[in-house]
N, C-alpha and C positions, 0 to 999 in steps of 0.2 A: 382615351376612352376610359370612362369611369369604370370601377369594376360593380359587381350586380352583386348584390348580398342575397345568401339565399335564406330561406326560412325554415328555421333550427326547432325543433320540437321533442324538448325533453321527453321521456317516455319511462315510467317506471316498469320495473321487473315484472313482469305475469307470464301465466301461461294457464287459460280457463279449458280446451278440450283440446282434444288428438283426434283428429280425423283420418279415416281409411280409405281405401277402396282397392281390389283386387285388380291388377290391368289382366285385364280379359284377352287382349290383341295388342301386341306391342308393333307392328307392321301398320293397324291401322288406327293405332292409336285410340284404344277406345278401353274405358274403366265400369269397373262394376259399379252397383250403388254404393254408397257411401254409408258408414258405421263408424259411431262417435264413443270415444274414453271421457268421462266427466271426471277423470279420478289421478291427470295426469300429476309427477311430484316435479321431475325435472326433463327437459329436454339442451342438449348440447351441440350444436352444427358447428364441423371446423371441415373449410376448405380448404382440399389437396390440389396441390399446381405439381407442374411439369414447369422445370425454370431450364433456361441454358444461359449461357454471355458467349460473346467474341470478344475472345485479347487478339488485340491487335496493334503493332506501335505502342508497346509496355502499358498498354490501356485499356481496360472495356472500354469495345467500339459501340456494340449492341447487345440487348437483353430482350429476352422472350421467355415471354409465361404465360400459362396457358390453363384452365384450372381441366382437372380433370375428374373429380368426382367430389363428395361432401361426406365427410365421415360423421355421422347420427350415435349418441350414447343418450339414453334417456333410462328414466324410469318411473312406472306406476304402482297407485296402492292396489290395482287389479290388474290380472290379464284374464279373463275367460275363457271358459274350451274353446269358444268360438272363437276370440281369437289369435290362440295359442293354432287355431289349423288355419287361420288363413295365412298368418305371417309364416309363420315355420313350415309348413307343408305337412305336421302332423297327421294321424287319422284320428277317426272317432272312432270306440270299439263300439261292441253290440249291446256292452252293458253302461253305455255313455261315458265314459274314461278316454283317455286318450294315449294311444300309440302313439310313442317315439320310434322309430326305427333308424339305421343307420345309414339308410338308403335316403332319408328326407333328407329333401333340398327348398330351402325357402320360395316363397309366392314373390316376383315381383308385384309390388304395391306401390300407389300413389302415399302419401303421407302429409297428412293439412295437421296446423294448428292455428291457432288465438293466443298472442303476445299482444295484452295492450292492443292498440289500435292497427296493429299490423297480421294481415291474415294470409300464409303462406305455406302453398302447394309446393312439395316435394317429388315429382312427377311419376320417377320410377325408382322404386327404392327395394333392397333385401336386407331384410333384418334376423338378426342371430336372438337368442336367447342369454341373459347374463347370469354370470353366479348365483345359486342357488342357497340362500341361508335360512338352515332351520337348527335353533337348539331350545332346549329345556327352560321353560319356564322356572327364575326364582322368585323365591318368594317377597310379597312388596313389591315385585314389580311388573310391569305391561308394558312390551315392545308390539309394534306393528312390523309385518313382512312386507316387504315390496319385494317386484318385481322388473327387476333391471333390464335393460335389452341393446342391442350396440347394431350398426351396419354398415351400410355405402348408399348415397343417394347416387345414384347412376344419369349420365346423360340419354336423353331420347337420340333415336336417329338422327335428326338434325341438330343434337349438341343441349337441348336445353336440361336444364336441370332442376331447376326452383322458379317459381313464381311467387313475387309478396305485394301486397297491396297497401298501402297505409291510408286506412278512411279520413284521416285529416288532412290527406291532400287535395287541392280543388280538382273541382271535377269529377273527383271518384263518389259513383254511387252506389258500390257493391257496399253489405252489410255482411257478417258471419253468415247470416242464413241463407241470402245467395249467394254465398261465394262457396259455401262448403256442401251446398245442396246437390251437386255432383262434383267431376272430376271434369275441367276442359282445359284443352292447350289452349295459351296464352297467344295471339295476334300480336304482330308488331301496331302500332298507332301510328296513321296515316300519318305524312305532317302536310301542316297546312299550306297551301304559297302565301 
């Protein structure tokens, strides 16, 4: 049997928006609207497993791994109040500022971006807030602030965790704009006889 070459498609480094949406109902699975960062700098996804082996007869006999969540560090040149309270669970005060309290605890959210040709939902995710750097301006020179942020991509009920789409492969007709026009769980695809 000959073997089947599959079709390799270089892809350079991008990252054009960060998409949101607040999950509203994690039981029934259902997200708010969605709300777009045009202003993302970096985003980082490293997945965490659960590994074990059996020695057995001075040998691994078997191995299992199992991922169990996806650790997110990104950062942008904006977070706005608005969504400094949805991710963080902040409040808004009366004179539009925003409370930190020590009692907030993060929004589960979905989390979309745009890498190149590949468009991928984050399903359920909590994100923290990252160091905070501010000093004095010298003279001659001009730094920008960002705003860093780190988390967990969590599994849904039934395990899933991330959805990604690459529009260069056949078949796919999703585009960024519907694909990030809301928040839906991903189908498996039938197969054919």
């Amino acid at each position: 049997m000959a073997a089947t070459t599959v079709n390799e498609k270089p892809q350079k480094i991008s990252l054009k928006r960060i998409h949101y949406a607040l999950l509203t109902n994690e039981s029934t699975e259902t997200w708010g609207d969605v709300k777009t960062l045009t202003m993302p700098i970096s985003l980082t996804l490293t997945p965490n497993f659960s590994e074990a082996s059996l020695d057995a007869g001075d040998r691994v006999v078997d191995q299992e791994s199992q991922m169990d969540s996806i650790t997110i560090a990104g950062e942008t040149a904006d977070l706005p109040t608005e969504v400094l309270i949805d991710w963080y669970g902040h409040k808004k005060s009366a004179d539009g500022g925003i409370i930190t309290n020590a009692n907030d605890t993060p929004n589960a959210i979905a989390v979309g971006f745009e890498s190149g040709s590949k468009l991928v939902w984050l399903l359920k995710a909590k994100l923290k807030p990252g160091e905070e750097s501010n000093a004095t301006r010298k003279k001659g020179e001009t730094n920008y602030k960002t705003y860093p942020f780190s988390g967990e991509a969590l599994p849904l009920i039934d395990g899933i965790i991330k959805h990604t789409v690459d529009t260069r492969d056949t078949g796919v007709t999703a585009t960024a704009e519907t694909f990030f026009a809301s928040v839906k769980k991903p189908t498996d695809a039938v197969p054919t006889p």
